[in-house]
N, C-alpha and C positions, 0 to 999 in steps of 0.2 A: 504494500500500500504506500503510494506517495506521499507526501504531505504538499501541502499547493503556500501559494506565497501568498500572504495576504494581497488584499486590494488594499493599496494607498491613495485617499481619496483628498482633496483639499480646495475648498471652497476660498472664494477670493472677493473681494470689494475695496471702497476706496481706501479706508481708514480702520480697515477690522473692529467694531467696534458697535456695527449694526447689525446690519446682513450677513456676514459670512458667517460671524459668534453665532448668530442666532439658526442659519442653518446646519452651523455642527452639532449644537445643542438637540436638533428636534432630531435631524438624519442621526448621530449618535443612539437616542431616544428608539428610534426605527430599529436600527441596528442591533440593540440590546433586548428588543422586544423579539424578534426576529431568531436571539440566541446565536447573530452571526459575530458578535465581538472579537472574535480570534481571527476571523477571515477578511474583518476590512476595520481597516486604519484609518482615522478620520483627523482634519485639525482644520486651521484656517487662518487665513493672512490679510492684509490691506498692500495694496497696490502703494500708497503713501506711508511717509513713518510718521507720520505728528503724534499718532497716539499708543509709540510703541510702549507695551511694561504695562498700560490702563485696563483695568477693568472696561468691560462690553457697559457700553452708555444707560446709566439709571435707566432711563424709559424702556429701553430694547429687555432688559434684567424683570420690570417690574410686568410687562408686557410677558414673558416669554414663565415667567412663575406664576399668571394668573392661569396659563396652559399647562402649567407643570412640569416646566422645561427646567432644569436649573442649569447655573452660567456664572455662577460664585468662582469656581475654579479658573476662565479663563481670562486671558491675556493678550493685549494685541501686539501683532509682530507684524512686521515686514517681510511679503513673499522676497523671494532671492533668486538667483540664477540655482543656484543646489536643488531648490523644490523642486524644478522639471527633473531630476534623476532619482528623488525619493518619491515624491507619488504617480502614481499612472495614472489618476483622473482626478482634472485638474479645472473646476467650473464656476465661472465667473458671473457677476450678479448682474450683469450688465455692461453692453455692448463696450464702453471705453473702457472696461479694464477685462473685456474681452483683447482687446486691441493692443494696452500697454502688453499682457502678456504675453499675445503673440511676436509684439517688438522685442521682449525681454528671452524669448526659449532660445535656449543654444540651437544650436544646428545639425550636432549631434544626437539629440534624444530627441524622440519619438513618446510622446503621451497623449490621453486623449483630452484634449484641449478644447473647452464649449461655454455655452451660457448654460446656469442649471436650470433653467425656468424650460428646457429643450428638453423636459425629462419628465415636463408635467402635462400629462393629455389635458385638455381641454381648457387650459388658461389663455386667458382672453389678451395678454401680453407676454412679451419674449424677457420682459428688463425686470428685476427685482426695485421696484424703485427705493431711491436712498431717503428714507422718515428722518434726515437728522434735522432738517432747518423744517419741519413740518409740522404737524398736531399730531395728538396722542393718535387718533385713529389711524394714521400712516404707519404703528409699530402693528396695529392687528392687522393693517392689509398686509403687510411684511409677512408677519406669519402666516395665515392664509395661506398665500402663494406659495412657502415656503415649506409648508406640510404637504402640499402638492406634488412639490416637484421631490421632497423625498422620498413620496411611497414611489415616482416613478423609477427615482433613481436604483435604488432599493431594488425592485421589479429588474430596472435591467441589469444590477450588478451580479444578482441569484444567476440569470444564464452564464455569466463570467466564472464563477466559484464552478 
């Protein structure tokens, strides 16, 4: 019997600290519910450092515990040239750091590099939009969308395993 390599999965957005915390938190969530925590590696990054070392943004924390997500533990960091060789799917909250990251992947490695909102049937948009300069109800559409695109993700990382 083989043993197979985890899936290294890593969500991305501008300032880690909205969107990406909050879809490792729920996709985590999926993962652990699923009993696939061995076979797929999750975390997440911002495209910008301004809020590297911070805690995921009150509102996104208070938002994402009224669903039962917790996000106490994370931290925001800056993706890097290294992320493309440790995860193999690599998806972005929206089209411009769709874009930074395709300007930032070596040339060398090969990962699958996307928007995650492309993972969720039936949503009415491709962009995870960013709730930071918005009102409270921009952190529930966030989630919303975000529990979407994990069951799909989810769905299609099971044919990978």
């Amino acid at each position: 019997m083989s043993v197979r390599k985890p899936v290294n999965v890593l969500f991305v957005c501008l300032g880690n600290i909205c969107r990406s915390p909050t879809a490792e938190a729920v996709f985590r969530e999926r993962v652990i519910a699923a009993g696939l925590e061995e076979q797929i590696r999750i975390d997440s990054a911002g495209t910008g450092d301004w809020h590297i070392g911070r805690a995921p943004d009150p509102r996104t924390r208070e938002a994402a515990a009224r669903r039962g997500y917790q996000m106490d533990s994370l931290r925001a960091r800056q993706v890097g040239p290294q992320d493309f060789y440790e995860f193999d799917v690599v998806l972005a909250m929206d089209n411009a750091n769709l874009a930074d990251l395709q300007a930032m992947q070596p040339a060398d490695v090969t990962v699958t590099l996307g928007r995650f909102l492309d993972y969720a049937s039936g949503a009415a948009v491709s962009e995870v939009p960013d709730p930071y300069y918005g009102g409270e109800d921009g952190f529930d559409q966030v989630l919303d969308l975000i529990e979407g695109g994990a069951d799909g993700l989810l769905d299609a990382l099971r044919e990978r395993l």
